[in-house]
C-alpha positions as CSV (number, residue, x, y, z in Angstrom):
1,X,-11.8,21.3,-30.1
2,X,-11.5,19.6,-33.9
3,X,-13.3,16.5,-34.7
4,X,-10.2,14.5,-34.9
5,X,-9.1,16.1,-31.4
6,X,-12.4,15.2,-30.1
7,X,-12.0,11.5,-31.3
8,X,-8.6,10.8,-29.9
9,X,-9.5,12.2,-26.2
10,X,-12.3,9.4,-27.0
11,X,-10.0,7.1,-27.6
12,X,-7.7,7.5,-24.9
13,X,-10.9,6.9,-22.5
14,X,-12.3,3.8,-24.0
15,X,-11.0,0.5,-24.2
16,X,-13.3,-1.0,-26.6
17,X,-11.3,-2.8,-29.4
18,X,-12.5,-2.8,-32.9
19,X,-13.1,-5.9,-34.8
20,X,-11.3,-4.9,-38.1
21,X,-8.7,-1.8,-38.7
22,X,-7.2,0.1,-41.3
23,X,-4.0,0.6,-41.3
24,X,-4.7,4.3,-40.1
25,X,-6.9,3.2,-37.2
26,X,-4.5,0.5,-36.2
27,X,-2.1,3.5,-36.0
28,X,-4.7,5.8,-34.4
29,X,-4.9,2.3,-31.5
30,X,-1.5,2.5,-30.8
31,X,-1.1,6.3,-31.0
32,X,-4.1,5.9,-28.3
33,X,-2.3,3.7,-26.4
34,X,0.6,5.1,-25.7
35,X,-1.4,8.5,-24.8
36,X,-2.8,6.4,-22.4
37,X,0.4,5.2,-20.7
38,X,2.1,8.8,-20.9
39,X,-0.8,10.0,-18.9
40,X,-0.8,6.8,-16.2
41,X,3.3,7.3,-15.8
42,X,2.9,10.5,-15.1
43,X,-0.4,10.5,-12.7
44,X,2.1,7.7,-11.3
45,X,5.4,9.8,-10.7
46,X,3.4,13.1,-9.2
47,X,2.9,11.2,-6.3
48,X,6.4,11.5,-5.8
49,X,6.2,15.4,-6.4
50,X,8.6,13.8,-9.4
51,X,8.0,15.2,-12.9
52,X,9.6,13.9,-15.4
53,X,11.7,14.2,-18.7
54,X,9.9,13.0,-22.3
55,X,13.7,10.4,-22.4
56,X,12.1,9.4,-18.2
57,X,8.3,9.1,-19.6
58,X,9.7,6.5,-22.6
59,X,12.0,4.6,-20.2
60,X,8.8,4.5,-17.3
61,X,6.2,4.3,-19.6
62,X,3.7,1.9,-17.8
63,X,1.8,-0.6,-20.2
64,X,3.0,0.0,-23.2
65,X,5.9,-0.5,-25.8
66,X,7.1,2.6,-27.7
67,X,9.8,4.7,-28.6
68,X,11.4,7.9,-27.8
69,X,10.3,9.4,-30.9
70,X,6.7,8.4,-30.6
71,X,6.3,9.9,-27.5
72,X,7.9,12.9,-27.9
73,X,5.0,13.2,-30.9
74,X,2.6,13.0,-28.6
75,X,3.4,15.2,-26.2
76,X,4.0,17.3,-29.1
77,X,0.6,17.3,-30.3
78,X,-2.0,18.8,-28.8
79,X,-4.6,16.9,-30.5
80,X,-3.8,13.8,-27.8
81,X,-3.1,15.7,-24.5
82,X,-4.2,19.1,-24.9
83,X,-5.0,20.3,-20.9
84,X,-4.1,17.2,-19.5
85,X,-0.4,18.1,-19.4
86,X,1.9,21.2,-19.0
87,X,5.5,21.3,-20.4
88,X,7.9,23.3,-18.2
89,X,11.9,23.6,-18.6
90,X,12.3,19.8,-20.7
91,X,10.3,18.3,-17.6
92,X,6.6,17.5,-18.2
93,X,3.8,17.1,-15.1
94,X,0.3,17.6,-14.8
95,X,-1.5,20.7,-14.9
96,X,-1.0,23.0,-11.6
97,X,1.9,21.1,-10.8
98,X,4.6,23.2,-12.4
99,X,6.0,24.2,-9.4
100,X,7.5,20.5,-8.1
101,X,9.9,21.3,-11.1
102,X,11.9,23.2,-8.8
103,X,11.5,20.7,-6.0
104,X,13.4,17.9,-8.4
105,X,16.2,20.3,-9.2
106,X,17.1,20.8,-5.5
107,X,16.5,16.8,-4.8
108,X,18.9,16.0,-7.6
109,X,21.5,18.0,-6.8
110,X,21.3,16.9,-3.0
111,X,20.9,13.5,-4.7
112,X,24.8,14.0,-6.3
113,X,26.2,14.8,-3.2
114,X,24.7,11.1,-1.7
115,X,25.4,9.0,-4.6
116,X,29.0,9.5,-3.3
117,X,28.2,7.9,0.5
118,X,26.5,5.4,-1.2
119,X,29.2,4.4,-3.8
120,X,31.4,4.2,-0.6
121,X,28.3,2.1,1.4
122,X,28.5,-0.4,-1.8
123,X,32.2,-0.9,-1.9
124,X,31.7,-1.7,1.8
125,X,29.2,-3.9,1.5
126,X,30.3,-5.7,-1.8
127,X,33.3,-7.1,0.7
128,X,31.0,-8.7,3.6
129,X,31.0,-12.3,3.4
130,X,28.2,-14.2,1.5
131,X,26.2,-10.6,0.2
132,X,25.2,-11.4,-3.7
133,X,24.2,-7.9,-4.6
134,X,24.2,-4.5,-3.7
135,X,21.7,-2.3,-5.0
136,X,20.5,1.9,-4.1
137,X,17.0,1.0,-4.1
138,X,14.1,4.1,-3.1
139,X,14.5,8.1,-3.7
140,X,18.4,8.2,-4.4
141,X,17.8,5.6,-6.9
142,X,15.8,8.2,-9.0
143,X,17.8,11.0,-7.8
144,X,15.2,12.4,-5.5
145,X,16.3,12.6,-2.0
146,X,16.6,15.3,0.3
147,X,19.8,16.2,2.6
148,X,19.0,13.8,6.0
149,X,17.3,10.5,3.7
150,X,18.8,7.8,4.4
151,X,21.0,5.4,1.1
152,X,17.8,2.8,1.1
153,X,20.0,-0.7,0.1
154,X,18.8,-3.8,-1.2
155,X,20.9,-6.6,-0.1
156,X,20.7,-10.1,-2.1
157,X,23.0,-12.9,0.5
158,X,23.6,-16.6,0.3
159,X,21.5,-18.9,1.4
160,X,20.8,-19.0,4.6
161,X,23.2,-16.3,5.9
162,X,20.2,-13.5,5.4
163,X,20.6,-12.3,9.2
164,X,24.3,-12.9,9.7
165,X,24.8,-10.4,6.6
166,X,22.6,-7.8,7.4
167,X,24.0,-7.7,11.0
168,X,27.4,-7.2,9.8
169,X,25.8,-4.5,7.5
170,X,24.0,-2.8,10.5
171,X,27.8,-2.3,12.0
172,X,28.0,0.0,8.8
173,X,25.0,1.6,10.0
174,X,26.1,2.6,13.2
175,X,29.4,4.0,11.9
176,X,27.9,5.8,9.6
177,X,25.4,7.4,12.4
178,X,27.5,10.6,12.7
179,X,27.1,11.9,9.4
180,X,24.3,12.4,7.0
181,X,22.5,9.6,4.8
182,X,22.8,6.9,6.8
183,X,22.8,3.5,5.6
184,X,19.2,1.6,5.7
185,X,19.0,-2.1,4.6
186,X,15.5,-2.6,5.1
187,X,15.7,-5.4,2.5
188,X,17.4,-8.2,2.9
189,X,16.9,-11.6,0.8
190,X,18.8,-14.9,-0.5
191,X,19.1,-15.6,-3.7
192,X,17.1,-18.4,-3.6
193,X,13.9,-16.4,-3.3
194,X,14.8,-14.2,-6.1
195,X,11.0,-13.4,-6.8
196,X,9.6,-10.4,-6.0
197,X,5.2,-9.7,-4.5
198,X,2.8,-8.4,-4.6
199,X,2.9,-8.1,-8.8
200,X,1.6,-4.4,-8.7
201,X,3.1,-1.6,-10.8
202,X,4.6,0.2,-7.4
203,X,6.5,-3.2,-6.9
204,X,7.8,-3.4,-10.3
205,X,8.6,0.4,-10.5
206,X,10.8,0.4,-7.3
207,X,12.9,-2.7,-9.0
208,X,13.3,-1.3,-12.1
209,X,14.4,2.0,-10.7
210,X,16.6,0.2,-8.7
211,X,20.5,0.7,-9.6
212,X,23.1,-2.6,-9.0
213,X,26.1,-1.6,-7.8
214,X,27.9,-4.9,-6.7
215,X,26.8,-8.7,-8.2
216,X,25.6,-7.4,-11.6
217,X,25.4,-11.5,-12.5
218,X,22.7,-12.4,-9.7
219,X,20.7,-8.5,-10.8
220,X,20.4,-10.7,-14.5
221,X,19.0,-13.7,-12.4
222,X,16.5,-11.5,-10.6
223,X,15.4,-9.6,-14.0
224,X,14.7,-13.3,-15.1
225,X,13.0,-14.7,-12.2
226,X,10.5,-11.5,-12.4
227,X,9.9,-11.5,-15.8
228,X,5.9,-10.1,-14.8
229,X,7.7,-6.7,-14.5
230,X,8.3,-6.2,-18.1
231,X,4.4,-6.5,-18.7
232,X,3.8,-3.2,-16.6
233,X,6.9,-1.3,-18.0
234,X,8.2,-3.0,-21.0
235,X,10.5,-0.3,-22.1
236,X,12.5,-0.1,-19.0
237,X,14.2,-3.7,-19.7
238,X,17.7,-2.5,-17.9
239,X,18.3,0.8,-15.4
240,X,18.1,4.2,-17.1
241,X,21.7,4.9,-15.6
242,X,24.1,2.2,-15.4
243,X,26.5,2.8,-12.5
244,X,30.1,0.9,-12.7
245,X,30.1,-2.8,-11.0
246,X,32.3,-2.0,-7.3
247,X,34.4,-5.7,-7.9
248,X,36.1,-6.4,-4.1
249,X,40.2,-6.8,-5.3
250,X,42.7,-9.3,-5.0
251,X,42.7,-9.3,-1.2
252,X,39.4,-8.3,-0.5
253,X,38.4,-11.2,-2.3
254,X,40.9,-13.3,-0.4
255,X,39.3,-11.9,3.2
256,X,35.7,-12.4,1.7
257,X,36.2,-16.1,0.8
258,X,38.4,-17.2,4.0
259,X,35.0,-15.5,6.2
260,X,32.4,-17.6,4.3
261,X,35.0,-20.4,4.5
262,X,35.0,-19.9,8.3
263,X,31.3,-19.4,8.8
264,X,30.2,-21.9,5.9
265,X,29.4,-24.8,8.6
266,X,27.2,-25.3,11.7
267,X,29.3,-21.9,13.2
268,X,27.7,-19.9,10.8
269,X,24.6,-21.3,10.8
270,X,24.0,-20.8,14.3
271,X,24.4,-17.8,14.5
272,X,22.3,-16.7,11.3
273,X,19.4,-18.4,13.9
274,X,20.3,-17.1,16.2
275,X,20.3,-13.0,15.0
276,X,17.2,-14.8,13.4
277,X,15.4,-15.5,16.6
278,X,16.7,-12.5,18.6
279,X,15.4,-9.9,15.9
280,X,12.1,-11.2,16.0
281,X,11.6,-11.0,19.4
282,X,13.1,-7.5,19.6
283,X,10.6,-6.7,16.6
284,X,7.6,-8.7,17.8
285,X,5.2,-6.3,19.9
286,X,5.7,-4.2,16.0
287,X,5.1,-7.7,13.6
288,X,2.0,-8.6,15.7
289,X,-0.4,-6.3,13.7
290,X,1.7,-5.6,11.0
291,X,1.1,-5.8,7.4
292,X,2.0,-8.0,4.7
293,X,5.1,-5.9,3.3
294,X,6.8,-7.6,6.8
295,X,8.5,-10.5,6.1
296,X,10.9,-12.2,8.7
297,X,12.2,-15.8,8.1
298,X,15.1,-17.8,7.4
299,X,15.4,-16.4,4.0
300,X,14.3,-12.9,4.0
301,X,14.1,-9.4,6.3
302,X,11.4,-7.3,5.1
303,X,11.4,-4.6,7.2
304,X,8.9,-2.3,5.5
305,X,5.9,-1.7,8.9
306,X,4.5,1.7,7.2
307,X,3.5,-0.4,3.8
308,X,3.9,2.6,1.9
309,X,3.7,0.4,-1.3
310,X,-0.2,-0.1,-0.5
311,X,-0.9,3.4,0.1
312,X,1.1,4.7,-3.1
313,X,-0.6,1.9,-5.1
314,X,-4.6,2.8,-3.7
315,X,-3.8,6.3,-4.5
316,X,-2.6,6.0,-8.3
317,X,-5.7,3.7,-8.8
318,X,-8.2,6.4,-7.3
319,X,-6.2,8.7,-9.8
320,X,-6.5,6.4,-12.5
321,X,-10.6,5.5,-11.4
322,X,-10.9,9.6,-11.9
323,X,-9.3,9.6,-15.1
324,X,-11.1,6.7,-16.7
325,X,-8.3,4.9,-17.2
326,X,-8.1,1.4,-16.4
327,X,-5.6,0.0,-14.2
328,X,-2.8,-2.5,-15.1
329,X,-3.7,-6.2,-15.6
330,X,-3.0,-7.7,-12.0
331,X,-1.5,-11.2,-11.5
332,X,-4.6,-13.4,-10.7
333,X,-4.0,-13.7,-7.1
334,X,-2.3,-10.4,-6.8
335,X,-3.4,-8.1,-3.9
336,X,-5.1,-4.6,-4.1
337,X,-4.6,-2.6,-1.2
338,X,-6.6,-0.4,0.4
339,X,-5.8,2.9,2.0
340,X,-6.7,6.3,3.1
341,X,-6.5,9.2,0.8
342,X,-3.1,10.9,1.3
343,X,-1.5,14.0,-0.5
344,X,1.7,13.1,-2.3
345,X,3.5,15.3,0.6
346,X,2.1,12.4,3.1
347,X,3.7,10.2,1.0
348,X,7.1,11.0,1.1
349,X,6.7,11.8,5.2
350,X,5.5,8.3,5.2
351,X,8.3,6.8,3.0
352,X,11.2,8.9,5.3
353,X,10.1,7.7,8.5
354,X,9.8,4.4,7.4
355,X,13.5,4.4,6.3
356,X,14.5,4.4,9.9
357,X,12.7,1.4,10.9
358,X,16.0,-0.9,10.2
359,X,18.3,1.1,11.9
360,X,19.0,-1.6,15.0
């Protein structure tokens, strides 16, 4: 290896700043830097068996701001990466995990065949009264699932009306039992609680892979409210593919506003508590030990009693601890979990069954 070859490897395993630099070794920095973050965004999407595209790397790029064109100079040179990378087919992973290239082609064309349930699912849903947004949240969202995942759906609702909606969701679920991806709205919150924990970069991955298909206006408002997210990922500052806005039409929004006119009062209310109260009891020998990804209140249904999110996130830090790379900055306050080793195969066994959990 050169000198200069030798020196940037350096540099992409130290984080020691220098008092004064050139202009050249201000360059060299942020050369280094966004080395760095290709590396971490891709130690980050192989635990999805997920490699990824140099236009993917720029959009995911975790902690650092830079374009298209710089990246694709790095991954270019070998100077910077040299043996920590392999380039296979326009997809890029690490070494000795060429063969998941394969793996994504199959997922995405399965994936193409969903996104059409779940463009139906959205219309659907975008016509229930007092649901916000409608968003394909979760392996389809990144055009990775396989043929029997389920469409994962985040659902934003009027105050207050959380339960009411998601039970009049749940009737799509059951009529869509018969055929493949079925519908799962295992998250379910008002728009007043727009904010999104724990701050960690699985967290803000999984929103901004997320893809609106219905209430594009309240999608800007959450964007806003989580601002934190654009520390971790800065480049991915809207979706990487934009799906048209499903808008109800002249009568569906005629049907949608007499409902919520109907169940606006004490009528509606009651029976929001009252799915409320009935789902927690149903749920509660499962919510007595369960983590802190399950959520049930007045205002949100967080469903998620695997907490994949904690396992994913202890697994890219170990990968990042063996690296020598450090982590991203964490909210002061923000959780770290801790978890069991498990193989990125695990994983996605993990994240399927835990799909299901919201199917009652």
């Amino acid at each position: 290896m050169s000198q200069m070859s030798h020196n940037r490897q350096a540099l992409i395993q130290s984080d020691a700043q220098p008092a004064e630099e050139t202009v050249e070794a201000a360059t060299l920095r942020a050369n280094e830097q966004i080395a760095r973050a290709i590396l971490k965004t891709l130690l980050y999407s192989d635990l999805f068996d997920y490699p990824l595209t140099p236009e993917e790397i720029t959009h995911y790029l975790i902690d650092a701001l830079g374009s298209k064109s710089q990246v694709l100079a790095i991954l270019h040179d070998p100077a910077w990466l040299d043996g920590r990378i392999k380039q296979v087919d326009g997809f890029v992973t690490l070494p000795g995990r060429e063969n998941i290239v394969t793996g994504r082609r199959h997922r995405s064309a399965v994936s193409h065949r969903s996104w059409r349930k779940a463009r139906f699912y959205a219309r659907v849903l975008g016509h229930l009264p007092f649901v916000r947004m409608v968003a394909i949240t979760g392996a389809l969202a990144m055009d990775n699932s396989n043929e029997h995942d389920d469409v994962d759906i985040l659902l934003v609702t009027a105050p207050r009306r959380v339960w009411l909606a998601r039970a009049m969701a749940v009737l799509l679920v059951y009529a869509g039992k018969f055929t493949p991806n079925t519908l799962c709205p295992n998250y379910v919150i008002s728009e007043e609680i727009l904010a999104l924990e724990p701050r960690t970069v699985y967290v803000a991955h999984e929103f901004v892979q997320m893809v609106p298909l219905y209430g594009y206006e309240v999608y800007q408002k959450m964007r806003a409210v989580n601002s934190w997210i654009e520390q971790m990922l800065p480049n991915a500052a809207a979706p990487l593919h934009w799906e048209p806005e499903y808008l109800p039409g002249k009568m569906g929004r005629c049907v949608k506003g007499v409902m919520e006119w109907l169940l606006a009062g004490r009528i509606g209310e009651w029976l929001d508590t009252w799915e409320m109260k009935r789902k927690i009891r149903k749920f509660a020998p499962r919510t007595a030990h369960a983590p802190g990804s399950v959520i049930f209140d007045q205002n949100q249904v967080k469903g998620h009693f695997d907490d994949h999110g904690a396992r994913i996130t202890s697994q890219y830090q170990r990968r990042l601890d063996e690296f020598r790379l450090s982590a991203t900055a964490q909210t002061p306050g923000a959780p770290v979990a801790a978890a069991p080793e498990r193989s990125s195969t695990a994983i996605q066994t993990v994240q399927a069954k835990s799909s299901h959990e919201w199917h009652e």
